[in-house]
N, CA, C and O atoms as a GROMACS GRO file, in nm:
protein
  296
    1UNK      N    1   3.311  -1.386   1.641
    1UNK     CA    2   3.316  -1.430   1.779
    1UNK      C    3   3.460  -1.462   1.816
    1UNK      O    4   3.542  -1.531   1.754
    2UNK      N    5   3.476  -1.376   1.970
    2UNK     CA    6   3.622  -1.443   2.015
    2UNK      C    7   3.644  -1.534   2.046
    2UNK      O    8   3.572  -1.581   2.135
    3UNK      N    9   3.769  -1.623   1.988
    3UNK     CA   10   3.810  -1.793   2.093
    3UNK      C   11   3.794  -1.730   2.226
    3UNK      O   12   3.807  -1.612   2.258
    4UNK      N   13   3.755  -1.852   2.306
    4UNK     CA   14   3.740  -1.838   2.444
    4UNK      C   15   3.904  -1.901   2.473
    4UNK      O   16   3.966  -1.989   2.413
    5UNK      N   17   3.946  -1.809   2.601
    5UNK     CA   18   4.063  -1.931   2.657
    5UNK      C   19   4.077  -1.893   2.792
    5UNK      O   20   4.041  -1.792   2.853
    6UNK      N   21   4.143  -2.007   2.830
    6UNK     CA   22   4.141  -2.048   2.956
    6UNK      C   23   4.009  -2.094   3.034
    6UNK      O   24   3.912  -2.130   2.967
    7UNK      N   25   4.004  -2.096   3.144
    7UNK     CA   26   3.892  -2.170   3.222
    7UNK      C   27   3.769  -2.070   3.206
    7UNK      O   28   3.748  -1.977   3.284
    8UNK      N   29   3.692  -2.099   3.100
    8UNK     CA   30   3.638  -1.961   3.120
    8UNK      C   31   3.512  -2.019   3.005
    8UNK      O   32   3.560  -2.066   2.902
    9UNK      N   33   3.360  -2.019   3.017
    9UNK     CA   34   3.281  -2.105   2.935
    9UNK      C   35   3.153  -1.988   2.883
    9UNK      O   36   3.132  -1.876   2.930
   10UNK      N   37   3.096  -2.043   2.797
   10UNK     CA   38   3.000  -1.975   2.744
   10UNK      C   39   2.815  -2.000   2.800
   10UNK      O   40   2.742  -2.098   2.788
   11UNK      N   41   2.792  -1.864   2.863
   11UNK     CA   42   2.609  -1.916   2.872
   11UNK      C   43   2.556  -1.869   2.725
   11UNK      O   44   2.578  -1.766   2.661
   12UNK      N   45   2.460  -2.008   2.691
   12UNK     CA   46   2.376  -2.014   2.622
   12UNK      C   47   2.232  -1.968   2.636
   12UNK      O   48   2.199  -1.943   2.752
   13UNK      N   49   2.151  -1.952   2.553
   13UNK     CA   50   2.037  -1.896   2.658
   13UNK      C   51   1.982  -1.884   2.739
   13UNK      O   52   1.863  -1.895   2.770
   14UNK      N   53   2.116  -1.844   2.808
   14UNK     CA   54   2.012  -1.777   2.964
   14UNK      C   55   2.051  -1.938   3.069
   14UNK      O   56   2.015  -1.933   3.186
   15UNK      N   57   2.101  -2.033   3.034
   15UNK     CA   58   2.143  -2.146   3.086
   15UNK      C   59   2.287  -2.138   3.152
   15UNK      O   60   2.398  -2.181   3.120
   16UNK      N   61   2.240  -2.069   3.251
   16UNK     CA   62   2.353  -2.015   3.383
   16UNK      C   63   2.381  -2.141   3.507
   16UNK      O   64   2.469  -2.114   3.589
   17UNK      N   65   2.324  -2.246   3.519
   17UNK     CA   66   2.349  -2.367   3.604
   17UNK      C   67   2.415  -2.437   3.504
   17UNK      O   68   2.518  -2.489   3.546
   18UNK      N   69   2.387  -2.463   3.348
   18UNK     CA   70   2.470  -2.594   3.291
   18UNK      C   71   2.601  -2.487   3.224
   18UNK      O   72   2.689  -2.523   3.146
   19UNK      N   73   2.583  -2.369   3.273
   19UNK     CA   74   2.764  -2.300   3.230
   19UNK      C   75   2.842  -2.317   3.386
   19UNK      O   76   2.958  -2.293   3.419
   20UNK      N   77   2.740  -2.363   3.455
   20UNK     CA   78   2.862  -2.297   3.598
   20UNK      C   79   2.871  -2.444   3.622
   20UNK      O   80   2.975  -2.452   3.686
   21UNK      N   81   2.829  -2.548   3.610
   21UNK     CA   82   2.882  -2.648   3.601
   21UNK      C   83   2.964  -2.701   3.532
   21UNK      O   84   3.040  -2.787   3.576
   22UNK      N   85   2.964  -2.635   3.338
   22UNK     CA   86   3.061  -2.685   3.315
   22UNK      C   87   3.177  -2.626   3.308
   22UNK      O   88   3.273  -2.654   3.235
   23UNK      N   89   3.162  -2.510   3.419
   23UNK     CA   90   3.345  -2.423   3.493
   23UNK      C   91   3.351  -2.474   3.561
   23UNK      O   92   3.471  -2.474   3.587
   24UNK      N   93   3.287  -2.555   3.653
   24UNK     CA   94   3.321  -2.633   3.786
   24UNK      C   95   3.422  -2.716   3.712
   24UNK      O   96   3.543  -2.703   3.731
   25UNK      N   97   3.357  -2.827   3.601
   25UNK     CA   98   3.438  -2.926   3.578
   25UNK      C   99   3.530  -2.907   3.526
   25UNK      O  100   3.618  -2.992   3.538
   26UNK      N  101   3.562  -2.770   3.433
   26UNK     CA  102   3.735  -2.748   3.384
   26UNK      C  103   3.804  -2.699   3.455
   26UNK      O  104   3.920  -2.683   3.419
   27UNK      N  105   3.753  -2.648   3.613
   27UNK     CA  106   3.848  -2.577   3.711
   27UNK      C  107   3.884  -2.715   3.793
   27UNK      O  108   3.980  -2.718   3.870
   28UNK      N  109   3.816  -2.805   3.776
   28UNK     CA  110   3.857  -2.918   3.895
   28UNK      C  111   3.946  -3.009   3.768
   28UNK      O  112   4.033  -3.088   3.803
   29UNK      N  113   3.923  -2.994   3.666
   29UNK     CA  114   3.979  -3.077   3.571
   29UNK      C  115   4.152  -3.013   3.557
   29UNK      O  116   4.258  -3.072   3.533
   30UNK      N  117   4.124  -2.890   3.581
   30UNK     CA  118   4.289  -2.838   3.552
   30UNK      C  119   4.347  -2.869   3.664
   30UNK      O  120   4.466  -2.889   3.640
   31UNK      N  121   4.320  -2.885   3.792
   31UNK     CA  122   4.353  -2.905   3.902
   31UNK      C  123   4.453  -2.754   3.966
   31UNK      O  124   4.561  -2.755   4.025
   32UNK      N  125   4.344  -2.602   3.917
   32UNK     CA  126   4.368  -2.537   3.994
   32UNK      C  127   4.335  -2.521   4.153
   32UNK      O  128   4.409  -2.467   4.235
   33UNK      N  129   4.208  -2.580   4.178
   33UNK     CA  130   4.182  -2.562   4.306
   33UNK      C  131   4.256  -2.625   4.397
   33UNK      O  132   4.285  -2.588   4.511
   34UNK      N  133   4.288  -2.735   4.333
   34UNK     CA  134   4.389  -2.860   4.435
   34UNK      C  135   4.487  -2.737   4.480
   34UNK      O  136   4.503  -2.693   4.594
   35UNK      N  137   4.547  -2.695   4.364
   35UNK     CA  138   4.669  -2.573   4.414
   35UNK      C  139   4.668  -2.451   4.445
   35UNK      O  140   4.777  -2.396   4.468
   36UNK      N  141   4.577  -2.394   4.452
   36UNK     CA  142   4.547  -2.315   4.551
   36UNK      C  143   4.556  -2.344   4.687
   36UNK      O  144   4.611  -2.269   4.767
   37UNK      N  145   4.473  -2.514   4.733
   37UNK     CA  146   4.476  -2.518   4.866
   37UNK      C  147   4.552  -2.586   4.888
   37UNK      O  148   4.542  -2.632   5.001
   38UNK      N  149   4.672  -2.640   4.806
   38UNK     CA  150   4.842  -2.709   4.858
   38UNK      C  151   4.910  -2.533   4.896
   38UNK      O  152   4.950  -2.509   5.010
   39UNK      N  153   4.912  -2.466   4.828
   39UNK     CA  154   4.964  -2.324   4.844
   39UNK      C  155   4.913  -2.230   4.962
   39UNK      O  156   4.980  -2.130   4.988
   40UNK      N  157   4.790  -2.258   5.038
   40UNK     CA  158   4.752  -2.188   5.192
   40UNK      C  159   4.849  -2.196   5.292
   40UNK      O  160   4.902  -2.096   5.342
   41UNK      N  161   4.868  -2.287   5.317
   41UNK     CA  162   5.012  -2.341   5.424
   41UNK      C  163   5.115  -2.399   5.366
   41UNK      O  164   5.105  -2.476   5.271
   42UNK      N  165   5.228  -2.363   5.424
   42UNK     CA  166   5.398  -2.408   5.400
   42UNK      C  167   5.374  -2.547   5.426
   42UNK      O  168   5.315  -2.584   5.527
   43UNK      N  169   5.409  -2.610   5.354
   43UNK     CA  170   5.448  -2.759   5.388
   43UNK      C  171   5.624  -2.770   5.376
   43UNK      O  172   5.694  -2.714   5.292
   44UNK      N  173   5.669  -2.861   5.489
   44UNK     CA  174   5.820  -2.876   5.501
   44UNK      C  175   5.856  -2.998   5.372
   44UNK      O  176   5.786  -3.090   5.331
   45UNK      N  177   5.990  -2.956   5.333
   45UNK     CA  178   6.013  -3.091   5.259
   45UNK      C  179   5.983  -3.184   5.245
   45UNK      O  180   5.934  -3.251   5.154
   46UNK      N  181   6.037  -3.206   5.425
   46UNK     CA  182   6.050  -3.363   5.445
   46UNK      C  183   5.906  -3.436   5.457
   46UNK      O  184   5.903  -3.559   5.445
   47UNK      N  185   5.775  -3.356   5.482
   47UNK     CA  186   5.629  -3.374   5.489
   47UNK      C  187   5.574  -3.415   5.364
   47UNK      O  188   5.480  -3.494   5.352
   48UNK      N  189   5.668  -3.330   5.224
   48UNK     CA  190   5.585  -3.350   5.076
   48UNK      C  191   5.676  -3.496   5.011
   48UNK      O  192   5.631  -3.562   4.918
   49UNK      N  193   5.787  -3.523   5.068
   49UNK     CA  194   5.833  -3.629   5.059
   49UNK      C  195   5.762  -3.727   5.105
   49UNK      O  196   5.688  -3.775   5.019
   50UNK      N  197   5.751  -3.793   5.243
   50UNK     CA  198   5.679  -3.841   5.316
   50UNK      C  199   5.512  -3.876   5.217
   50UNK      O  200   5.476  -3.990   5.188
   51UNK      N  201   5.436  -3.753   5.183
   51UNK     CA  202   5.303  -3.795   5.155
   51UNK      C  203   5.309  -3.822   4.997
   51UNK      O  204   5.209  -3.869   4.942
   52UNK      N  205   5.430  -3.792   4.918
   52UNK     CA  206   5.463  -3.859   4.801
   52UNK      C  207   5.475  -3.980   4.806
   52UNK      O  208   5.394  -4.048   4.741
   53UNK      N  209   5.578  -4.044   4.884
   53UNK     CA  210   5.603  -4.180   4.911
   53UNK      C  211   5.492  -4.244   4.925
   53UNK      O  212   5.445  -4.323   4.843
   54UNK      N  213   5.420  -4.199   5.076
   54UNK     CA  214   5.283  -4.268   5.116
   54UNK      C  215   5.211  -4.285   4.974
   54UNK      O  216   5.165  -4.399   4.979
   55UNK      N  217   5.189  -4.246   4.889
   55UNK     CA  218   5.069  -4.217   4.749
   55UNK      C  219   5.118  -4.317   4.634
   55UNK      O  220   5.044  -4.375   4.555
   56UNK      N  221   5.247  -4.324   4.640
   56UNK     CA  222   5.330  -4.414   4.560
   56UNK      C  223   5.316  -4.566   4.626
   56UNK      O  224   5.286  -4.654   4.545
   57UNK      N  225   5.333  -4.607   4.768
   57UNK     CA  226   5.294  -4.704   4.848
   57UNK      C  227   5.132  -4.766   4.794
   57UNK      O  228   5.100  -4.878   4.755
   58UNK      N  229   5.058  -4.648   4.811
   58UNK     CA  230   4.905  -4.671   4.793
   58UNK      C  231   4.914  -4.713   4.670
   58UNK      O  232   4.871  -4.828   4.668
   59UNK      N  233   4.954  -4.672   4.547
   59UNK     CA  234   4.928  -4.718   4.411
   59UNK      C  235   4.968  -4.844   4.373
   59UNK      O  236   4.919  -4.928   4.297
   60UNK      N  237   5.060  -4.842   4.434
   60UNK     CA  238   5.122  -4.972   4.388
   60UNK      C  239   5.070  -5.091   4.465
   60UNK      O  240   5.084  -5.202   4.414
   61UNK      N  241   5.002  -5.077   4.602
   61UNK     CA  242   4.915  -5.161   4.658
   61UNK      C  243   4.792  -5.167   4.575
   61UNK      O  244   4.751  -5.273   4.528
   62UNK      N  245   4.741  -5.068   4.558
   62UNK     CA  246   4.620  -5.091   4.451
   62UNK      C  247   4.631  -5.155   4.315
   62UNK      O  248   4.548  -5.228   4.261
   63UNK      N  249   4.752  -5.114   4.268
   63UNK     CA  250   4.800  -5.177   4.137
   63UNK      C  251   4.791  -5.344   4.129
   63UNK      O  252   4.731  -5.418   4.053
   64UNK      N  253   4.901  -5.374   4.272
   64UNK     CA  254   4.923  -5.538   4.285
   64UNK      C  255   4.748  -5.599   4.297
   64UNK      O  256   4.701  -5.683   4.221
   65UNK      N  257   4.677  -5.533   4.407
   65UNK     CA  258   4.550  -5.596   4.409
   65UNK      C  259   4.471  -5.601   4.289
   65UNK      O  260   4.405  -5.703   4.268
   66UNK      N  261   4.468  -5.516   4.216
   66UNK     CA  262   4.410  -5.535   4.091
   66UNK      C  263   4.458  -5.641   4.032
   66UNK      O  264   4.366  -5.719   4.008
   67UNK      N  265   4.599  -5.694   3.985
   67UNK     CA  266   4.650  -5.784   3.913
   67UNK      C  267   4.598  -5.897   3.976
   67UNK      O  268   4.531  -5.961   3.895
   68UNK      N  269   4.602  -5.957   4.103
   68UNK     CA  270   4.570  -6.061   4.185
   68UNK      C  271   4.441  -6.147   4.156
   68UNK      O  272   4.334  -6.093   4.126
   69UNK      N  273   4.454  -6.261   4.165
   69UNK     CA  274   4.318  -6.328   4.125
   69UNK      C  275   4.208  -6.287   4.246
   69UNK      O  276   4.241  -6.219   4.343
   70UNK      N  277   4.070  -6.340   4.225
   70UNK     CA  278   3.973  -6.308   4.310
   70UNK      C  279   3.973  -6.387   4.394
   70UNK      O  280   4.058  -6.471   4.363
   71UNK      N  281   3.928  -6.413   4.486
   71UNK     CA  282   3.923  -6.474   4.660
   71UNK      C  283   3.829  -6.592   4.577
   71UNK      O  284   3.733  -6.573   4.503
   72UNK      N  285   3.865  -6.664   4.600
   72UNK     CA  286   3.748  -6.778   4.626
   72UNK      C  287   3.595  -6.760   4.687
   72UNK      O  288   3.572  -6.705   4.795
   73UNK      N  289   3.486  -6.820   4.592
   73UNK     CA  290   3.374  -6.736   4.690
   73UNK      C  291   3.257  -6.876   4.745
   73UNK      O  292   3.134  -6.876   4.746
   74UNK      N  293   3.338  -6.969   4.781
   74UNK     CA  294   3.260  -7.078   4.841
   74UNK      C  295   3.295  -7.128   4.916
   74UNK      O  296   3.229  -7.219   4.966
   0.00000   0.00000   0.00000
């Protein structure tokens, strides 16, 4: 039997829903699809800058809230 490679999975008997699910999850896991659909339209520099920053903003807001104690609940 050949190694399998790349995104690419084996049906077992005749079990064609639990193979195409588990290509769903190594195609979303490699994060080709993401790049495919960053690659449909030109994005300008200054736009992939911009929504980098914004994402870096977000994390680090999420980050601090995580560290933060809990609200008082009385």
């Amino acid at each position: 039997m050949k190694p399998i490679y790349g995104n690419s999975v084996l049906v077992k008997d005749g079990k064609v829903e639990q193979a195409l699910r588990k290509f769903k999850k190594k195609v979303m896991e490699s994060g080709l699809l993401q790049d495919l659909r960053d690659r449909e339209t030109y994005e300008k520099p200054t736009t992939a800058r911009k929504k980098k920053k914004a994402a870096a903003k977000n994390r680090h807001r999420k980050e601090l809230a995580k560290q933060s104690l809990p609200k008082k609940l009385y």
